[in-house]
C-alpha positions in Angstrom: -18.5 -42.8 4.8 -21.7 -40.6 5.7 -23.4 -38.0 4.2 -25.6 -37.1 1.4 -24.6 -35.7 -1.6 -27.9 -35.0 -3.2 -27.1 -31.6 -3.0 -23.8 -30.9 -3.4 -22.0 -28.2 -5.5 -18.6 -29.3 -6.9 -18.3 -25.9 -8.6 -18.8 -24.2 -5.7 -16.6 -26.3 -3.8 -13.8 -25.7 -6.6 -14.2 -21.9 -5.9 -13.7 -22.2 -2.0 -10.7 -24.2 -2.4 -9.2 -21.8 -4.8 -9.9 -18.7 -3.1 -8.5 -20.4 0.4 -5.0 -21.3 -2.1 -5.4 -17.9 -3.6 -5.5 -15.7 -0.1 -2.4 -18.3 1.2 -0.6 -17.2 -1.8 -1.1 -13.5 -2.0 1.9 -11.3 -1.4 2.3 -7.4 -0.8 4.9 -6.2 -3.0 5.2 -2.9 -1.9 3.8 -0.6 1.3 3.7 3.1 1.0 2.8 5.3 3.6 -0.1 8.3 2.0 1.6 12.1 2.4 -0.5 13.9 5.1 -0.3 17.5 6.9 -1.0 14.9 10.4 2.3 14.0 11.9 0.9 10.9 12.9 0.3 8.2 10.5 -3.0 7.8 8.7 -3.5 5.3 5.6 -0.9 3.1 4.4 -1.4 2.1 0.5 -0.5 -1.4 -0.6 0.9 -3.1 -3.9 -0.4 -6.4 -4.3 0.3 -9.7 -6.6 -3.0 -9.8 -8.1 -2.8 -6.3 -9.5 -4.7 -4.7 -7.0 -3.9 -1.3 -4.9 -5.8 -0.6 -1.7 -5.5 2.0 0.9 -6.0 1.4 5.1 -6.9 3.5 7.4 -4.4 2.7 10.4 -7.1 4.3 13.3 -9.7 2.3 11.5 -7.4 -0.7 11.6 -6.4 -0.4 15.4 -10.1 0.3 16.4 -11.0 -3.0 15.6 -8.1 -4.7 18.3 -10.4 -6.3 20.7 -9.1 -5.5 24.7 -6.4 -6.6 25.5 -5.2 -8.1 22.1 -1.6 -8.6 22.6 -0.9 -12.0 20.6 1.0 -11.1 17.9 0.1 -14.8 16.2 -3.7 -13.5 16.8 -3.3 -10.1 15.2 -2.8 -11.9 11.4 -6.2 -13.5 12.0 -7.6 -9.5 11.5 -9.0 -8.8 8.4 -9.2 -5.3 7.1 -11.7 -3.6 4.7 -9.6 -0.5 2.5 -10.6 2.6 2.6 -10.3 2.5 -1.6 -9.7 -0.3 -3.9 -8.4 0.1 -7.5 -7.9 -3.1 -9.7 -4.6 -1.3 -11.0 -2.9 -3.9 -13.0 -3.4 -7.1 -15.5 -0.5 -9.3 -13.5 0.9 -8.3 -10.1 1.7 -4.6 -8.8 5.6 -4.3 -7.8 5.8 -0.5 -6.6 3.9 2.4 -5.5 5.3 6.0 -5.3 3.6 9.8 -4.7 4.2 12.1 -7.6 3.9 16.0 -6.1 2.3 17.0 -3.3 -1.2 18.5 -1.8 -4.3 18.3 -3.9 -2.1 17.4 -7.5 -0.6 14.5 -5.7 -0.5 11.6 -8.1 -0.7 8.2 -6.7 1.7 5.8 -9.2 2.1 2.0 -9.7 3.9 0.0 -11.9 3.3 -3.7 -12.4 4.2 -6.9 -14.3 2.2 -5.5 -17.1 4.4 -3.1 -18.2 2.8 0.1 -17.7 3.0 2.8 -15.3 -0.4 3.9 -13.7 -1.3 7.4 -12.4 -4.4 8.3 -10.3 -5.3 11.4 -8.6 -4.7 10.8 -4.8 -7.2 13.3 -4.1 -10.4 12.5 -6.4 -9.7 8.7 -4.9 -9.9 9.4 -1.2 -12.8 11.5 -1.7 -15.1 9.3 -4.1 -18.4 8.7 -2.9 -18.5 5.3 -4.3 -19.1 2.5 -2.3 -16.3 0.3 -1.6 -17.6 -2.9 -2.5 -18.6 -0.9 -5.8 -14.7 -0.2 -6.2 -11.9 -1.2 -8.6 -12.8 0.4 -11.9 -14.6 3.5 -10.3 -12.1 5.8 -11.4 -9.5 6.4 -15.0 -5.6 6.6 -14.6 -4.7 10.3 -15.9 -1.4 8.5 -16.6 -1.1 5.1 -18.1 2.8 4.8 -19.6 3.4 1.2 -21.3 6.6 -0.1 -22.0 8.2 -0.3 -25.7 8.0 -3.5 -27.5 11.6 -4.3 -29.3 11.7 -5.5 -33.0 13.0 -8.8 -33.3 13.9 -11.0 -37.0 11.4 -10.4 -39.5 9.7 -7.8 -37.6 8.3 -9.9 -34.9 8.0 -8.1 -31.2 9.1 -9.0 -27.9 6.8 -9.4 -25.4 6.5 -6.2 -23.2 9.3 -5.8 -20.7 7.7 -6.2 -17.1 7.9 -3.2 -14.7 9.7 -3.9 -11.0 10.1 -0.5 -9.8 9.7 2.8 -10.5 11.5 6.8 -8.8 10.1 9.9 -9.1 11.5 13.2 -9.6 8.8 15.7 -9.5 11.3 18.9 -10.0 11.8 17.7 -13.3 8.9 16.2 -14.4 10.3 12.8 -14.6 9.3 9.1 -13.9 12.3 6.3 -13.6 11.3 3.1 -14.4 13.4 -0.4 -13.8 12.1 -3.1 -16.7 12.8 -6.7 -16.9 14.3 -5.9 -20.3 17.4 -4.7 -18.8 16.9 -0.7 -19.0 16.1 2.0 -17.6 13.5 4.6 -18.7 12.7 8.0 -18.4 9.6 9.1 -18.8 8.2 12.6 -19.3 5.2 12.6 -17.5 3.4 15.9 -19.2 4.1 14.6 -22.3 3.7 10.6 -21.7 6.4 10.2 -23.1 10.1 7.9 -23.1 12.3 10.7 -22.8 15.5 8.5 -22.6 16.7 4.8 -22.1 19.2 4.0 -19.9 21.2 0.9 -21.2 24.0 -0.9 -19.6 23.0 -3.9 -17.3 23.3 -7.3 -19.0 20.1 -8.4 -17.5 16.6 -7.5 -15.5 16.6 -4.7 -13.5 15.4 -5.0 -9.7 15.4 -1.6 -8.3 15.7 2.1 -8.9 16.0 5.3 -6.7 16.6 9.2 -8.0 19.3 10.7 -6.6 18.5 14.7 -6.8 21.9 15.4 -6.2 23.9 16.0 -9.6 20.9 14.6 -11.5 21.4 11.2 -11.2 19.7 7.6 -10.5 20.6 4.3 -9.2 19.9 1.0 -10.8 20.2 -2.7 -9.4 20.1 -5.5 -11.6 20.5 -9.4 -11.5 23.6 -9.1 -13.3 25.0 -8.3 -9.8 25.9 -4.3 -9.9 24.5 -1.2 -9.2 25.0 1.5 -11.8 24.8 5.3 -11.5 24.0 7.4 -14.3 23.8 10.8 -15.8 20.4 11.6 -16.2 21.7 14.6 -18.7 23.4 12.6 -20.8 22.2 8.5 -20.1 25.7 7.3 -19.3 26.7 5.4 -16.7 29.3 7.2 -14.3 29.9 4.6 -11.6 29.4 0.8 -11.6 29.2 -0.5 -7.9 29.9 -4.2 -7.7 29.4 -5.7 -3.9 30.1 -9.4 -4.5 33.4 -8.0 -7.3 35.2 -10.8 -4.9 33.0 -13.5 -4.1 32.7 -16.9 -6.1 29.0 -17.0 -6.3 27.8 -13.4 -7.2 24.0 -12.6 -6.2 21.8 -9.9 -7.6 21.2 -6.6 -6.4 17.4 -6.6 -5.0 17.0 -3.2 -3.3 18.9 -0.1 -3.4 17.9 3.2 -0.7 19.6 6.2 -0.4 19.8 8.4 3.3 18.1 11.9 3.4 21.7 13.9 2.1 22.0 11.2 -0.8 25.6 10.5 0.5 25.0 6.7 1.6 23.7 3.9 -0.5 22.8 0.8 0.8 22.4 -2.1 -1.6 20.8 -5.8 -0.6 22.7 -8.5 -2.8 21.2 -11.7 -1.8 22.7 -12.4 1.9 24.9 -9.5 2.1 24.0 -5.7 2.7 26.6 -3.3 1.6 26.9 0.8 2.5 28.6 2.7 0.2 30.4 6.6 0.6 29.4 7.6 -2.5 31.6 10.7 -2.8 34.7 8.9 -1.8 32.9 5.6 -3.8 33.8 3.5 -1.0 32.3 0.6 0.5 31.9 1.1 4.0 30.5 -2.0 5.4 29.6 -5.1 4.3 27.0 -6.9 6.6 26.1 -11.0 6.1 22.8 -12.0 7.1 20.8 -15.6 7.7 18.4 -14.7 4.7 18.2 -12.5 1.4 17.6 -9.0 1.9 14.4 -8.0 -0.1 14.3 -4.2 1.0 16.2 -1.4 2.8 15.4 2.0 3.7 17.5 4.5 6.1 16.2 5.5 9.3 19.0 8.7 9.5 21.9 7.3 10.7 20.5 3.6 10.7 19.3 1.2 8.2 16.5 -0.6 8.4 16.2 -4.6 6.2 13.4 -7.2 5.9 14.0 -10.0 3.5 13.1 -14.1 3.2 12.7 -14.6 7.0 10.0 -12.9 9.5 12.2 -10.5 10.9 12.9 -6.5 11.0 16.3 -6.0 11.1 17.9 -2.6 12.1 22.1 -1.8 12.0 24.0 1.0 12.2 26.1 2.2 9.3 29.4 0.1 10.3 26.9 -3.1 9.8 26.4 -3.8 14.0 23.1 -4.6 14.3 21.2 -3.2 16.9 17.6 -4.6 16.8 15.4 -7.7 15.6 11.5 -7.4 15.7 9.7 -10.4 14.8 6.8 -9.5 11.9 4.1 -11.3 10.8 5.1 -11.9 6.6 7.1 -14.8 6.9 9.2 -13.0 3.8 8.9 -9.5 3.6 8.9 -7.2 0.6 8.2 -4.3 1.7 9.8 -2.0 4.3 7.9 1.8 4.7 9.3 4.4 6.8 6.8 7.0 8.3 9.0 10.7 9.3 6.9 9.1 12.8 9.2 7.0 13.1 6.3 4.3 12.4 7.0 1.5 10.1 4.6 -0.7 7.8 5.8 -3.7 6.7 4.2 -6.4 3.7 4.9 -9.4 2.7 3.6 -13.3 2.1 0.2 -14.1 2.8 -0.8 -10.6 2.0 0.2 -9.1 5.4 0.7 -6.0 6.5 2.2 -5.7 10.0 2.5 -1.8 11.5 4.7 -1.6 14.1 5.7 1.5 16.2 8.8 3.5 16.1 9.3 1.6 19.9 9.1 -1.7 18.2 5.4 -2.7 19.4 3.0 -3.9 16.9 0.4 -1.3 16.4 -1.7 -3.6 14.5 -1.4 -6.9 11.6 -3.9 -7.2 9.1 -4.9 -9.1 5.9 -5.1 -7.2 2.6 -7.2 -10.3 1.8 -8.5 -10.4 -2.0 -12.5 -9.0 -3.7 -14.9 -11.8 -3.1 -16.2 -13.2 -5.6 -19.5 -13.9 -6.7 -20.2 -17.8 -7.6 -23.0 -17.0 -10.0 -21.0 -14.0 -11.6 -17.2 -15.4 -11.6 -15.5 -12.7 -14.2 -16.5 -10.2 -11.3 -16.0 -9.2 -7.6 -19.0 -10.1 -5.4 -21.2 -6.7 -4.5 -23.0 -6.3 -0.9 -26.0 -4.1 -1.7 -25.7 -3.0 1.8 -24.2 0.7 2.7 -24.6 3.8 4.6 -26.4 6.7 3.2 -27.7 9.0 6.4 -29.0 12.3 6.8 -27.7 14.4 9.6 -28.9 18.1 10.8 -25.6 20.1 10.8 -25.9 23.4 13.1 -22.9 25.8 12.2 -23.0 29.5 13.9 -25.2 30.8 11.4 -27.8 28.3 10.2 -28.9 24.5 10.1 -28.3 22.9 6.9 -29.4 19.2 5.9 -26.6 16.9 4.4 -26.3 13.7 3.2 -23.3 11.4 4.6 -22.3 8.4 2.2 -20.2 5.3 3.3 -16.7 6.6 3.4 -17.8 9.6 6.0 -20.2 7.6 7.8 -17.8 5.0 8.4 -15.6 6.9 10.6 -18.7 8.0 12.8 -19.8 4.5 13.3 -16.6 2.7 13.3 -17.9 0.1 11.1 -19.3 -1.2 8.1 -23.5 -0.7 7.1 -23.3 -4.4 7.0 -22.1 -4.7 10.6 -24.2 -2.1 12.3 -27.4 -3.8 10.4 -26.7 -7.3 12.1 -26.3 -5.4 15.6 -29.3 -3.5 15.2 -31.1 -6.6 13.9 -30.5 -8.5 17.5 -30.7 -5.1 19.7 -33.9 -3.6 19.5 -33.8 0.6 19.5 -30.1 0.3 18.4 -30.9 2.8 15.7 -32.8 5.2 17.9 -29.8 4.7 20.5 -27.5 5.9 17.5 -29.0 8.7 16.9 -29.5 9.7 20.5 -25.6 9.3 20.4 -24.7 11.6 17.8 -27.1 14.5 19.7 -24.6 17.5 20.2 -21.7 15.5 18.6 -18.5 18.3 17.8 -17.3 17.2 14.5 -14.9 18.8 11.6 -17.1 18.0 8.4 -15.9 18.6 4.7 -19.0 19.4 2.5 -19.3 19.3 -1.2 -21.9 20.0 -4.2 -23.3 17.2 -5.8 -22.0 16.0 -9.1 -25.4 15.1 -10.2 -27.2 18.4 -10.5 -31.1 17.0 -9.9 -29.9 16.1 -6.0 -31.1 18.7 -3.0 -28.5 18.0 -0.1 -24.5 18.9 0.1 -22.5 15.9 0.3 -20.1 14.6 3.7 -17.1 13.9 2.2 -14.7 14.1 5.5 -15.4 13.7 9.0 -12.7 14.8 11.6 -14.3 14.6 15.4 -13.4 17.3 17.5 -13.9 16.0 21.1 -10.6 14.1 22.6 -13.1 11.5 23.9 -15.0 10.7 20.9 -15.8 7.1 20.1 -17.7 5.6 17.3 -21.7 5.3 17.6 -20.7 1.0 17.3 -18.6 1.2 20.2 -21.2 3.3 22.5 -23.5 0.8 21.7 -21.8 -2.2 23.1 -21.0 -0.1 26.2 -25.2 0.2 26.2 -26.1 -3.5 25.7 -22.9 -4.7 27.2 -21.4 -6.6 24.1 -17.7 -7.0 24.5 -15.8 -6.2 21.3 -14.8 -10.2 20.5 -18.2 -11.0 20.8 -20.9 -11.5 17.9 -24.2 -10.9 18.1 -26.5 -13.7 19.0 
């Protein structure tokens, strides 16, 4: 054996092969697609099992697809750098929903903590911090936490686990599913429990809102669904798909269609739709491998579960389609009104995949690098944009200052990656600016917070020209880089 370990670092050695286990281990829990006036979809927001909740941009993410990437094996090899980064939970985050719409939005989470998480949707795609300055940038306006129950002698229980969570914004409510076998309803202007659903003998799964006569859905590992009276906390209806089979299995996902007539519930192999006013089970559909989600595509259901595989059927349980996906189990179904899917799952993939059943793009949500010298803390690059542009409107100049986020979607690419192109092309920078000369763009400009600073702030950028590209992209066209290449 060879070598000379004079200087080697076991500690750092340790780190690598813990991070390596660590990003072969990570799992998106949940995919949600961020509300937008563009019909097409934008940024896809990801639950993930270390607590954390990023956002993507999907242009951003299909930019980066060198020409003529078609392997669908090659795609999971692309990592991807959020558009924001929050370190929402202390355990892994199960769910994400939208509370309200436009500028009040609320972006929620719920995780194996046992609170319920709010952040203003707007304030976080609009924060001038850096990205790899991210995490704890911003407070929750909401943070719910789950009651602790009072056992012999006054001792309490540990604090019931959040899987899943519904909204109902005409009423002010938030539904929660804990692993202490309720339900909760949570009043969300007063932050408080507002009533407890109890009924299941044991941990909840899932939980929609059914608008519709004021009602929600529940699935548990006792093996039922359960509908209830939001008015009054009863339980109307107890659904029971496997009330005939030997072995029973647990309900893991419940989704309702658009006129909250149709419920489909995944109960380990099997995939039931029920007629809810006639309380009928329509169909009853085996598959190879557990169904871990479901979501209706109008007349058509849509399942992922333990295998790599998008499954879509028709109410009477044919199926009509199978797409191969890149999480070899998948979690997470989303439904875009595109028709555009997003998909997350083991190994902390995300595969997108159009409503024709091509893969738009696959990428990593990896994990914050961390810092060997500083391990109780994400690893920060020093290195970001901060540019000055000359903006001529139809009545005047005026000077701005563009921060990361903005400058990002100019360049198409990270400060860290146009400084090691610039470093090995000479006049690269002068070439950028030559290249943004007479650019038409759609900017959003802001006052700065701190009151001492001279220049408005670029918070949005929207090009205007049908042919724009970003700056990183003209320059490889100019030195003739192709877009697998690095710079030598």
């Amino acid at each position: 054996m060879c070598g000379d370990a004079t200087n080697w670092d076991e500690e750092a050695y340790r780190e690598t092969i813990l991070r390596e286990r660590e990003i072969q281990t990570r799992t998106v829990f949940r995919t949600v697609w961020a509300p937008s006036l563009n019909p097409n979809p934008e940024c896809v927001v990801v639950a993930s099992s270390d607590g954390s909740i990023a956002s993507y941009s999907i242009s951003s993410c299909v930019s980066k697809l060198p020409i003529g990437f078609c392997s669908a094996r090659a795609q999971r090899l692309l990592p991807a750098e959020p558009e924001g980064f929050l370190e929402g939970h202390d355990g892994p985050a199960y769910d994400l929903k939208f509370y309200g719409n436009g500028e009040d939005s609320l972006l929620l989470s719920c995780g194996d903590d046992g609170k319920i998480k709010g952040w203003r949707w707007k304030e976080f795609t609009e924060s001038e911090v850096p990205i790899t300055f991210q995490g704890n940038h911003m407070k929750p306006v909401l943070d719910l936490g789950n009651p602790q129950h009072k056992g012999p002698w006054g001792a309490l229980s540990p604090i019931p686990e959040n899987n899943a969570i519904a909204v109902d914004p005409q009423g002010g409510c938030i539904f929660s599913a804990a692993g202490d076998s309720s339900a909760y309803c949570w009043d969300v202007e007063k932050g408080e429990i507002k009533m407890v659903f109890k009924g299941h003998s044991d941990y909840l799964h899932c939980i929609v809102a059914r608008a519709y006569g004021n009602q929600i859905i529940t699935g548990s590992e006792d093996g039922t669904a359960r509908i209830w009276d939001c008015k009054s906390g009863k339980c109307i209806k107890v659904i029971d798909p496997m009330k005939d089979k030997k072995l029973k299995a647990f309900i893991s996902c419940v989704a309702l269609d658009a006129s909250e007539s149709w419920l489909a519930c995944g109960s380990g192999r099997n995939l039931s739709v029920w007629n809810l006013p006639a309380s009928e089970c329509i169909s009853s559909i085996q598959t190879r491998s557990s169904i871990q989600d479901v979501v209706f595509d109008d007349n058509q259901i849509l399942a992922v579960g333990a295998d790599p595989l998008l499954r879509r059927f028709d109410m009477n349980g044919t199926i009509l389609s199978e797409i191969q996906c890149a999480p070899q189990s998948a979690f997470s179904v989303s439904l875009h009104p595109s028709g555009v899917t997003a998909i997350g799952g083991y190994g902390g993939l995300v595969d997108v995949i159009s409503q024709f059943g091509s893969h738009l793009c696959t990428f990593h949500n990896p994990p914050p690098p961390f810092c060997s010298r500083c391990k109780d803390r994400p690893y920060r690059s020093t290195r970001f944009f901060r540019l000055f542009f000359s903006i001529a409107t139809d009545a005047k100049v005026i000077n701005v200052v563009c921060f990361d986020k903005a400058a990002k979607v100019i360049f198409g690419c990270s400060a860290q990656e146009f400084f090691d192109f610039a470093a090995c092309h000479p006049f690269a920078v002068k070439n950028a600016c030559h290249a943004l000369v007479g650019e038409m763009l759609q900017v959003t400009l802001t006052k700065p917070k701190m009151g001492k600073a001279d220049h408005l702030r670029m918070t949005a950028v929207v090009p205007l020209r049908s042919d724009f590209q970003p700056v990183i992209q003209t320059l490889k066209e100019l030195y003739q880089v192709s877009n697998g290449a690095k710079p030598t």
